[in-house]
Backbone bond lengths (Angstrom), bond angles and torsions (degrees), N, CA, C in turn:
res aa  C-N    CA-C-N  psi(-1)  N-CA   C-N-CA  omega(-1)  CA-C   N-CA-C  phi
1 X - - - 1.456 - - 1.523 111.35 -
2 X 1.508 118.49 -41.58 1.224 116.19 -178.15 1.499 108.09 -57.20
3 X 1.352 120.30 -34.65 1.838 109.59 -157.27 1.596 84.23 -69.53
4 X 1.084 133.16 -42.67 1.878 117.25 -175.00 1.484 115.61 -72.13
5 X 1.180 125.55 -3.09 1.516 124.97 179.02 1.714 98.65 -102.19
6 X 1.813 94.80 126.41 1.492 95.18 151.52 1.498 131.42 -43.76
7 X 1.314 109.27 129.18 1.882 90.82 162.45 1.864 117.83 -74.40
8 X 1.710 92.14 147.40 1.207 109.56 -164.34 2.038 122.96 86.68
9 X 1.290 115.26 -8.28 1.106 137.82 -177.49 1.815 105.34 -87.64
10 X 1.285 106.92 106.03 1.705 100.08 164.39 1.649 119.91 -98.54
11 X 1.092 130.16 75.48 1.855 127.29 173.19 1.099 90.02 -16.32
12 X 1.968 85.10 149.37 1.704 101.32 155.21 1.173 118.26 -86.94
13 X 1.223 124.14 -163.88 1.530 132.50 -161.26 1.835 89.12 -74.01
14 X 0.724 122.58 -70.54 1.828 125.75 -160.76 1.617 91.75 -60.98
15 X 1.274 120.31 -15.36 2.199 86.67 176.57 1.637 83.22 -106.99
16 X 0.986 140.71 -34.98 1.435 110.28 175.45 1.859 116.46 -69.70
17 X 0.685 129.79 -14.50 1.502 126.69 142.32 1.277 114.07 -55.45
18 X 1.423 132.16 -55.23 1.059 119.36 -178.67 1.397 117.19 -63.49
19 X 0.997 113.32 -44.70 1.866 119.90 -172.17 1.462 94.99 -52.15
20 X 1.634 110.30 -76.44 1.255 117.72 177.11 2.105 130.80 -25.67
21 X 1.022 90.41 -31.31 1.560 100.60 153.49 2.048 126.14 -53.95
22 X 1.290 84.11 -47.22 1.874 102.78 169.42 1.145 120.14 -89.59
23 X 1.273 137.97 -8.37 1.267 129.30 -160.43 1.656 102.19 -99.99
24 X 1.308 125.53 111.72 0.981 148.09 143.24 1.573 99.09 121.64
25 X 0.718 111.08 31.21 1.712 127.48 -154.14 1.775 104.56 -133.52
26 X 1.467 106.43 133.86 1.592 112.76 168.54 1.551 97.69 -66.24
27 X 2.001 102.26 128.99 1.391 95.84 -166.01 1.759 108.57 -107.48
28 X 1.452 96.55 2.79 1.559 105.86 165.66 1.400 106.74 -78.00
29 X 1.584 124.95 -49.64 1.331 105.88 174.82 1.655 120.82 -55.50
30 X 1.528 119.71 -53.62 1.460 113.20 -178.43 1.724 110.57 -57.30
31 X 1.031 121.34 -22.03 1.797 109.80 -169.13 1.834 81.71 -76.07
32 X 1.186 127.54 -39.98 1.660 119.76 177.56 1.082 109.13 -41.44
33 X 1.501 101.55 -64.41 1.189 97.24 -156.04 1.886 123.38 -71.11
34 X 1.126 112.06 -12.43 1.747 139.16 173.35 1.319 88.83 -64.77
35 X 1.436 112.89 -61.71 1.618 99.97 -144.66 1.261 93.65 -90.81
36 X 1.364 144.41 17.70 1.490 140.43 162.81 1.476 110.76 -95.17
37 X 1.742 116.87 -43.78 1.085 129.74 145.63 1.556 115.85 4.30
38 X 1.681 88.91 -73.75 1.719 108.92 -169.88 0.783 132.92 -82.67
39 X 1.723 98.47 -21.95 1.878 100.98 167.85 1.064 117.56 -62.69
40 X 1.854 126.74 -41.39 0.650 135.84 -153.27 1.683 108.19 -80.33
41 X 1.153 126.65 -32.27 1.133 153.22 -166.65 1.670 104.55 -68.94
42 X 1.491 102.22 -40.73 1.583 107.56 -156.70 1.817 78.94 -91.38
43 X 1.337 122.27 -68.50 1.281 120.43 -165.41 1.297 127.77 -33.44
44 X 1.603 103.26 -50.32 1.696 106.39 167.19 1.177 133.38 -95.74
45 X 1.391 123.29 -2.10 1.496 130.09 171.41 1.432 105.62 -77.12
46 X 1.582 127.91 -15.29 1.296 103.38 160.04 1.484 144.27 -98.76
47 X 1.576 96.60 18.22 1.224 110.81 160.21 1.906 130.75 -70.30
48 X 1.247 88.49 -21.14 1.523 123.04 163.36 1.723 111.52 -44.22
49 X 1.321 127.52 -41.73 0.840 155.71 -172.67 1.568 106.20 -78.72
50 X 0.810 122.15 32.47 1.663 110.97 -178.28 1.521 133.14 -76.91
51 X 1.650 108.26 -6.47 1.539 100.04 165.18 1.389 104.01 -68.98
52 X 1.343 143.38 -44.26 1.414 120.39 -165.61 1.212 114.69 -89.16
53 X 2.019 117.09 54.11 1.111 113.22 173.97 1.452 112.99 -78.04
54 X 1.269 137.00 135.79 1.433 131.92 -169.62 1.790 115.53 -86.21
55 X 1.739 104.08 2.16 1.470 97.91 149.16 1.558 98.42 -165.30
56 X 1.551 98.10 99.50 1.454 125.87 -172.73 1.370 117.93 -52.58
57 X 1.870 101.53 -41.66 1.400 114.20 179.00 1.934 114.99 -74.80
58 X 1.090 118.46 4.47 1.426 114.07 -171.22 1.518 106.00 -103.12
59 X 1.113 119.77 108.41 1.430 142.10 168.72 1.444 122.73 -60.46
60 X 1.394 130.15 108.17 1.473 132.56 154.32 1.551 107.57 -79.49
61 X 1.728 109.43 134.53 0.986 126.17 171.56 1.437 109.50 -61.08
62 X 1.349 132.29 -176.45 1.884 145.85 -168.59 1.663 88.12 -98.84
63 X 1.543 123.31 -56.18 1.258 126.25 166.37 1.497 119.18 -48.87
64 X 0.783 120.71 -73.16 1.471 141.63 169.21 2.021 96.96 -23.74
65 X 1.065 105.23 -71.25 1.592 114.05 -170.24 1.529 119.54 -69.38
66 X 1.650 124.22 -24.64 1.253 143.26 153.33 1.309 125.86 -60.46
67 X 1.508 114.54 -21.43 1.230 135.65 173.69 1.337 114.64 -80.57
68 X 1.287 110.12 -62.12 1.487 119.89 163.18 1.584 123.06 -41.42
69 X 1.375 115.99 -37.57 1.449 125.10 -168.87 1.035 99.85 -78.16
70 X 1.402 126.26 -59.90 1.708 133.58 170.85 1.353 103.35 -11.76
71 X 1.392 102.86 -85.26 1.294 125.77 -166.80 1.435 111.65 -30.18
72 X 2.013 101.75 -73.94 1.556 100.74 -179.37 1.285 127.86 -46.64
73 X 1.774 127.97 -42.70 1.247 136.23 175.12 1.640 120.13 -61.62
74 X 1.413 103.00 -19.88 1.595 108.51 169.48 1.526 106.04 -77.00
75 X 1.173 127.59 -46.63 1.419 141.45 -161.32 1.677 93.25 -67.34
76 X 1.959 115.22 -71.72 1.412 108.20 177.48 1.221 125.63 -61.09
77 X 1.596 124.93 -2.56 1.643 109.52 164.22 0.721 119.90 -96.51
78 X 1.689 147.37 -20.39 1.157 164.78 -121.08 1.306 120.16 -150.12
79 X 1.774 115.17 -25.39 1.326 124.32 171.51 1.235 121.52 -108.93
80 X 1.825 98.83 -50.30 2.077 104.34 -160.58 1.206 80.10 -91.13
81 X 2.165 137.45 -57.24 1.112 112.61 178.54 1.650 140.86 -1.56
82 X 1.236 82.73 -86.72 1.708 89.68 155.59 1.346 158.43 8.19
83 X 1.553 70.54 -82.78 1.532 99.65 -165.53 1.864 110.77 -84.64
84 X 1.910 96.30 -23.71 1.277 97.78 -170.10 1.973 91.37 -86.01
85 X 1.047 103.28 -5.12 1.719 89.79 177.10 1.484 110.63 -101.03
86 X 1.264 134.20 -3.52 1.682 133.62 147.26 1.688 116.82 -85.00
87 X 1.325 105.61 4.54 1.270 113.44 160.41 1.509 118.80 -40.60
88 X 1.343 84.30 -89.35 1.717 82.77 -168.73 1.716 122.12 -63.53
89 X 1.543 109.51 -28.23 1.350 97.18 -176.29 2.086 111.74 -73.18
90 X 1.246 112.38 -2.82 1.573 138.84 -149.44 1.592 96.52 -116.48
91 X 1.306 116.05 -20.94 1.901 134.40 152.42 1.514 108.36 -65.51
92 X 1.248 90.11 -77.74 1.882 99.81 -163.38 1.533 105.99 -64.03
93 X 1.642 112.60 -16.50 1.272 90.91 177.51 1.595 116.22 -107.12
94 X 1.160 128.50 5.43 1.351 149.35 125.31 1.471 108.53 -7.62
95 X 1.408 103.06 -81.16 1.861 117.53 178.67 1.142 109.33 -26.66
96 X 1.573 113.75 -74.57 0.848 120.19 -163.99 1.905 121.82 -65.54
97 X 1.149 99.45 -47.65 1.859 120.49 159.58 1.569 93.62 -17.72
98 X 0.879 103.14 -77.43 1.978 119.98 -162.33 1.100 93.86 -64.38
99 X 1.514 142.62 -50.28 1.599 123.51 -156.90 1.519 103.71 -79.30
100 X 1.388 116.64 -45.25 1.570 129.29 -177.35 1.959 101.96 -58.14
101 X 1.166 122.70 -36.14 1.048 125.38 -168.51 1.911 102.81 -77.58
102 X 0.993 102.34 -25.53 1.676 116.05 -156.12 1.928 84.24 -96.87
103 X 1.372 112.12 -44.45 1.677 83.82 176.75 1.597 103.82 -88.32
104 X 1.233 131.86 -9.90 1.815 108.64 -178.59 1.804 96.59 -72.72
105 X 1.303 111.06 -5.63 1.495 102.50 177.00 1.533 118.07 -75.64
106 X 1.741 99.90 -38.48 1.483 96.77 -166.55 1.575 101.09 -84.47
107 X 1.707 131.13 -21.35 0.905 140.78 -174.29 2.164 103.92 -71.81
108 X 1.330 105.33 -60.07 1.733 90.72 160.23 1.251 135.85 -55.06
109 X 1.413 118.87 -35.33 1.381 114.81 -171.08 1.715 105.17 -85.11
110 X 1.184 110.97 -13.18 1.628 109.48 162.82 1.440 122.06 -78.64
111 X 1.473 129.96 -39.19 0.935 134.46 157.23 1.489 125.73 -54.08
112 X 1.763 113.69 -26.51 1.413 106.08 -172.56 1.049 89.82 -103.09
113 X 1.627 148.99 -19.81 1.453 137.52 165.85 1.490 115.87 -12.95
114 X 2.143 88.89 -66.29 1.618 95.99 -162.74 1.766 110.88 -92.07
115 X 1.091 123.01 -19.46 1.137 121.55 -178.56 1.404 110.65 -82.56
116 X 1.524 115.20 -6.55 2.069 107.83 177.56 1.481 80.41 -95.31
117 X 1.679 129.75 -46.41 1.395 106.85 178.31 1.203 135.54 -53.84
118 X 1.990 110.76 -10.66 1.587 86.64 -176.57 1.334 110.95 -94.91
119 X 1.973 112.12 5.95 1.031 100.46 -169.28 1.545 126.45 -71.77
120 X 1.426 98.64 -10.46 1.632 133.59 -152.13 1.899 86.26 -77.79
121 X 1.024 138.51 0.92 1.263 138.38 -160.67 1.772 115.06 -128.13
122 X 1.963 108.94 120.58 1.369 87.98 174.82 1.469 123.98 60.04
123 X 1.235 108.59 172.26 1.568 105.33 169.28 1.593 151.70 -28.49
124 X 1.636 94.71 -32.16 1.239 107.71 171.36 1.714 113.85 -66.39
125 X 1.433 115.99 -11.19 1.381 114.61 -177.76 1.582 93.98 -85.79
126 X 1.703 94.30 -70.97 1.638 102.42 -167.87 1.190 115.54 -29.91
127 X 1.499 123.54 -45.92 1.642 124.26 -147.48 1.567 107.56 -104.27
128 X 1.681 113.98 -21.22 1.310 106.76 -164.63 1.303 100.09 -143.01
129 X 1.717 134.64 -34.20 1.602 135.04 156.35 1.247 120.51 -31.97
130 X 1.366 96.34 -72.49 1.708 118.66 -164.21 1.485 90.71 -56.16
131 X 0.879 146.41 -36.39 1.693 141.32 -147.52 1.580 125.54 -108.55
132 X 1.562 102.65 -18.19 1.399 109.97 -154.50 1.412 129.07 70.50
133 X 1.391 114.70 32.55 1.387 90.93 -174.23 1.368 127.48 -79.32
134 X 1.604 122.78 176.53 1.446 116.17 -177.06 1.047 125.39 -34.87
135 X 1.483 106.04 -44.08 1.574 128.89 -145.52 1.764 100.40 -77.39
136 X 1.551 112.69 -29.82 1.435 108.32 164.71 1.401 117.48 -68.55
137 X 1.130 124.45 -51.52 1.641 138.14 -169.79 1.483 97.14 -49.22
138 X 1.413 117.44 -35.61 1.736 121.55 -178.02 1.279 86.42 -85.79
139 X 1.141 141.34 -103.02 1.358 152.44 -109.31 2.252 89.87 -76.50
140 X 1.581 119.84 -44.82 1.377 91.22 -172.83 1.767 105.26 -96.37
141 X 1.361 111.21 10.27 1.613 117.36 158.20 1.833 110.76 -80.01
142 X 1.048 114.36 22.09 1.379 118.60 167.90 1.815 106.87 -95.43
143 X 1.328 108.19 -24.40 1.283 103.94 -173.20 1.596 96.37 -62.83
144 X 1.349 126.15 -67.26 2.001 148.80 175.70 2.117 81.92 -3.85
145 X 1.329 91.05 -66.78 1.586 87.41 -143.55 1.771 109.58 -96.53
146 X 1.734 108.15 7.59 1.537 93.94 153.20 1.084 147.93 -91.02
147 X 1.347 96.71 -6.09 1.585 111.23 175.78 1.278 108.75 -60.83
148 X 1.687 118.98 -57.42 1.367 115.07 168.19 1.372 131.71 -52.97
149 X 1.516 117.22 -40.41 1.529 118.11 179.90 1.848 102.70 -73.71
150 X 1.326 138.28 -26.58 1.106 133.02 174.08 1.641 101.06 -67.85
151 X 1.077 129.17 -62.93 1.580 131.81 -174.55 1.388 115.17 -44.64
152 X 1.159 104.58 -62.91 1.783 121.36 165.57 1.575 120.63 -35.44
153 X 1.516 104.65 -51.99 1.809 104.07 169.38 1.344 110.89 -95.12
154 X 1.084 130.02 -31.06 1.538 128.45 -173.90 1.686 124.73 -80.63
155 X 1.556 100.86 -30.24 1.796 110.67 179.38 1.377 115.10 -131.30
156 X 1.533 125.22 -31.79 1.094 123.69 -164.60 1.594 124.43 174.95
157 X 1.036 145.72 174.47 1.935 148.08 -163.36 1.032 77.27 -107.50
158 X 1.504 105.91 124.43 2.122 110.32 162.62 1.314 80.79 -103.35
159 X 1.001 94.13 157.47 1.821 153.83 -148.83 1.988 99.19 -71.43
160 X 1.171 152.01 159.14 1.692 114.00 136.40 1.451 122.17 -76.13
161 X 1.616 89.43 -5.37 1.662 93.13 -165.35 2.281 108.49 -73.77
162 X 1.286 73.20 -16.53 1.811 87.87 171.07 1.304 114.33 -75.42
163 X 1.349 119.37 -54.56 1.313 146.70 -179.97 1.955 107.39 -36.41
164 X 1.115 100.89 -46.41 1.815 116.69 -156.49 1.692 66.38 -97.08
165 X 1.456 137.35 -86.55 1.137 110.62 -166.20 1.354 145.51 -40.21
166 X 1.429 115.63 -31.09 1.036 134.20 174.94 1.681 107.48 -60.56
167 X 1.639 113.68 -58.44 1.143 115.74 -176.43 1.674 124.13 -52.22
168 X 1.630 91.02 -40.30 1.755 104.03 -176.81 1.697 90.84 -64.20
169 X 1.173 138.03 -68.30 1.844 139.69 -171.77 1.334 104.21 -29.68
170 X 1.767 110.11 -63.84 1.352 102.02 178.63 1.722 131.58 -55.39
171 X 1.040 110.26 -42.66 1.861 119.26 -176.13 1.608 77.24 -69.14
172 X 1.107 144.99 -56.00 1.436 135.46 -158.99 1.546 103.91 -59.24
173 X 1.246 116.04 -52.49 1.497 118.38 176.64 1.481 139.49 -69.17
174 X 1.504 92.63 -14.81 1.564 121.47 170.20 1.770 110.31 -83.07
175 X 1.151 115.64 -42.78 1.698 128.93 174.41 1.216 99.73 -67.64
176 X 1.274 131.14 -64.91 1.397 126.16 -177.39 1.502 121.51 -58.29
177 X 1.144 124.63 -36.25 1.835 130.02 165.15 1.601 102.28 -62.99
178 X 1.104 128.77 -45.92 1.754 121.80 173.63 1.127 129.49 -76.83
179 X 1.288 116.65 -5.08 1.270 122.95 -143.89 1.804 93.60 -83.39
180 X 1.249 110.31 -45.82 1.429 100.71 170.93 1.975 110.01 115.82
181 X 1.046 81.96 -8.04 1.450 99.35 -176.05 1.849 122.41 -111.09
182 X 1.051 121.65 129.80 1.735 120.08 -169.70 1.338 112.98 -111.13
183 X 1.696 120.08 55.51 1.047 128.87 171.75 1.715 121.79 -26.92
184 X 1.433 102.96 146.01 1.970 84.31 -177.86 1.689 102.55 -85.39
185 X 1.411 121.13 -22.02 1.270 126.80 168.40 1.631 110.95 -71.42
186 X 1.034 112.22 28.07 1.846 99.99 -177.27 1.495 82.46 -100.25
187 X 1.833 92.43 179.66 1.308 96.80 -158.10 1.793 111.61 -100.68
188 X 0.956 93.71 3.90 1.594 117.11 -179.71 1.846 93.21 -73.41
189 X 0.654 151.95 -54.96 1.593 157.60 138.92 1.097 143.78 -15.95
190 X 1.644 103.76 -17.39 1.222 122.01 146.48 1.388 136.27 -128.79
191 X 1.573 103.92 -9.15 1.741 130.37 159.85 1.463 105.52 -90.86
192 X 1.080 113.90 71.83 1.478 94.62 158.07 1.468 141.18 -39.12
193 X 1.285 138.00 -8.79 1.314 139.02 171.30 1.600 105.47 -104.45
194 X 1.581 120.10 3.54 1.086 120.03 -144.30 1.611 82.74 -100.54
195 X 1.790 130.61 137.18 1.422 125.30 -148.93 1.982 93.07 -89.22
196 X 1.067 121.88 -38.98 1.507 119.70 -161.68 1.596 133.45 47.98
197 X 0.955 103.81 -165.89 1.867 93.13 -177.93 1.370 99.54 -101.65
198 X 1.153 157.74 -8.42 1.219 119.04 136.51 1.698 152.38 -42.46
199 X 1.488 74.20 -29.12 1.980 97.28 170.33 1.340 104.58 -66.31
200 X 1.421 105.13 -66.46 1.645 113.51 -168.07 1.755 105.04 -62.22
201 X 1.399 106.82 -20.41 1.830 90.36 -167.46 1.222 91.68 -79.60
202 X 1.380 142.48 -41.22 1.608 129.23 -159.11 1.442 92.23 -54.62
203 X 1.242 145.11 -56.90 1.767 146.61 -169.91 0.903 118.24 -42.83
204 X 1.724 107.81 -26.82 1.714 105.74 -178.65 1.649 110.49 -115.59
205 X 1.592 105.90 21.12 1.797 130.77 -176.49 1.605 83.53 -102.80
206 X 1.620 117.43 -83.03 0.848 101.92 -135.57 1.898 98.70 -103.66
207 X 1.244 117.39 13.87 1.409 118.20 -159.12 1.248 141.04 86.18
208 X 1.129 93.10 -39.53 1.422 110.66 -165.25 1.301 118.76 -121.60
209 X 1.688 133.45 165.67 1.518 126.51 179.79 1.609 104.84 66.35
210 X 1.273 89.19 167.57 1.953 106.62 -175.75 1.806 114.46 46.43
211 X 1.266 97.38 64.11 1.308 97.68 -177.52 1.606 106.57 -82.40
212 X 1.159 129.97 -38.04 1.648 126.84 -170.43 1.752 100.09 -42.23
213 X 1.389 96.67 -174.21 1.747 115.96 -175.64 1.135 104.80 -98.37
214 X 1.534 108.22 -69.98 1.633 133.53 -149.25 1.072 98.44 -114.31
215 X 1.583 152.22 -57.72 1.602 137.86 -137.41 1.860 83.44 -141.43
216 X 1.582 78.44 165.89 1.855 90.79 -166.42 1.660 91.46 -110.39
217 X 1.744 123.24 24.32 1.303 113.94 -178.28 1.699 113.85 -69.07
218 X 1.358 114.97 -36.65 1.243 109.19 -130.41 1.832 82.80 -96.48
219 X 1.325 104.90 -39.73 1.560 107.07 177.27 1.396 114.11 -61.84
220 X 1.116 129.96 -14.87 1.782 141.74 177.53 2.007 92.41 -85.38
221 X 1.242 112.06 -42.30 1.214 97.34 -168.24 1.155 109.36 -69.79
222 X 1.342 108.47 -74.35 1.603 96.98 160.60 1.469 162.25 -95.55
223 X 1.310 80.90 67.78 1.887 116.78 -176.13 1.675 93.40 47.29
224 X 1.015 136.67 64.70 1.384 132.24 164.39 1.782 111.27 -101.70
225 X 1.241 104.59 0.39 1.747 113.29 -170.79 1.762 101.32 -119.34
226 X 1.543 128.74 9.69 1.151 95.38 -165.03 1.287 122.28 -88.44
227 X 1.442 105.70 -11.25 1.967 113.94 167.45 1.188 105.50 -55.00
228 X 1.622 117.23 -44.18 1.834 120.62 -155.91 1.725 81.95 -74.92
229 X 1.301 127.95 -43.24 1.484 115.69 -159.97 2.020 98.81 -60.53
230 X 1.076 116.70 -44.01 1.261 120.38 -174.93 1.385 100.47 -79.65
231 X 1.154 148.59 -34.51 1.417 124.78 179.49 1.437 89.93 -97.27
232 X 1.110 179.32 164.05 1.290 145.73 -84.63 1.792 133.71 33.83
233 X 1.655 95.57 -71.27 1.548 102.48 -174.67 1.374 84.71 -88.05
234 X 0.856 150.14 -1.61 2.119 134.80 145.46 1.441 126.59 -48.47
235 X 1.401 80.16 -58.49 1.786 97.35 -177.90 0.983 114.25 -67.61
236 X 1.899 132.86 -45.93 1.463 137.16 170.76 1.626 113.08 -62.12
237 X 1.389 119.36 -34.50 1.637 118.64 158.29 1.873 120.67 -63.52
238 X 1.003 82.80 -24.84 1.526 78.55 -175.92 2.302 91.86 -93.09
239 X 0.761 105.17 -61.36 1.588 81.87 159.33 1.490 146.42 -33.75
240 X 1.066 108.41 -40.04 1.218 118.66 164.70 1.665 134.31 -64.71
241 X 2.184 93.61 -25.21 1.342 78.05 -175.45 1.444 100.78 -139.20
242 X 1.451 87.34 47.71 2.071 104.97 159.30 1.952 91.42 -122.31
């Protein structure tokens, strides 16, 4: 109880009751078991209530109403049960899901910035850019998996449940930059820094420029976008007025 209390802070009677409920206690099971508590509490206590039935005269059979109960009590042990007891651990690990996922993003697309740019140079284009070779698919698939191996030794154990997410975001974000298509629902449309396949298609139009993955920061910083910015406001003018 103490690690959640400020020091110098005395609770009143109702949060040290409450705390005291968790303390020494699995606190994913008790938030279950509370918040089933209450479902349960709210759902059938207003049956209690039966003058303001809104048609007093309509009769449920003994069958009829045993049937019904079945049902619901199968559903709340077997379904919401459940679900309200992966609640909380399926919360907190949420947080983290999204934040870990949100830096292996900024951590790849910095790494693949400069390493698709150096491919753009000399030999490394001619012999292994231009072509696809293996040796790229390894060398700028190093970005995918440092974000995680840096996080893992440097801040903290990611999750697998991050891992599979992380992986599904990336192939998702990689399909969508090639895809060739400038959906009005893509996400470039409502992220503005967010690169989309318009970013990425000019690179494979004109060769050159828009080297990042994911975000259009690093190519804005250093003027690596300013053709795409001008053939850009072309293409969106000429959209506008067909």
């Amino acid at each position: 109880m103490s690690k959640v209390i400020p020091a110098g802070y005395t609770p009143a009677w109702a949060e040290r009751t409450w705390l005291s409920l968790f303390e020494g206690r699995n606190e994913a099971l008790v938030f279950g078991i509370i918040a089933f508590t209450i479902h349960q509490t709210f759902y059938y206590g207003r049956y209690a209530l039966q003058k303001y039935k809104l048609q007093p005269d309509r009769e449920i059979s003994n069958e009829q109403w045993w049937k019904c109960l079945k049902s619901l009590i199968f559903s709340q042990l077997f379904v919401q049960l459940p679900m309200m007891m992966f609640f909380k651990p399926a919360a907190d690990l949420w947080t983290k899901v999204v934040f870990q996922v949100c830096v292996f993003f900024v951590i790849e697309d910095f790494y693949h910035y400069w390493a698709h740019r150096s491919f753009h140079y000399g030999i490394l284009y001619k012999k292994i850019h231009k072509y696809a070779h293996p040796l790229e698919t390894a060398i700028l698939g190093q970005g995918t998996i440092a974000g995680p191996l840096l996080f893992n030794y440097f801040v903290e154990q990611v999750h697998i449940t991050t891992m599979l997410i992380w992986i599904a975001a990336r192939l998702w974000q990689t399909v969508e930059a090639h895809c060739g298509y400038d959906f009005p629902w893509a996400m470039n449309h409502w992220l503005p820094f967010w690169a989309g396949a318009a970013h990425h298609d000019y690179h494979h139009m004109a060769f050159v420029d828009n080297f990042a993955s994911t975000f259009r920061w690093w190519d804005r910083v250093f003027g690596t976008d300013r053709r795409f910015q001008a053939y850009d406001a072309k293409r969106t003018n000429k959209v506008k007025q067909n």
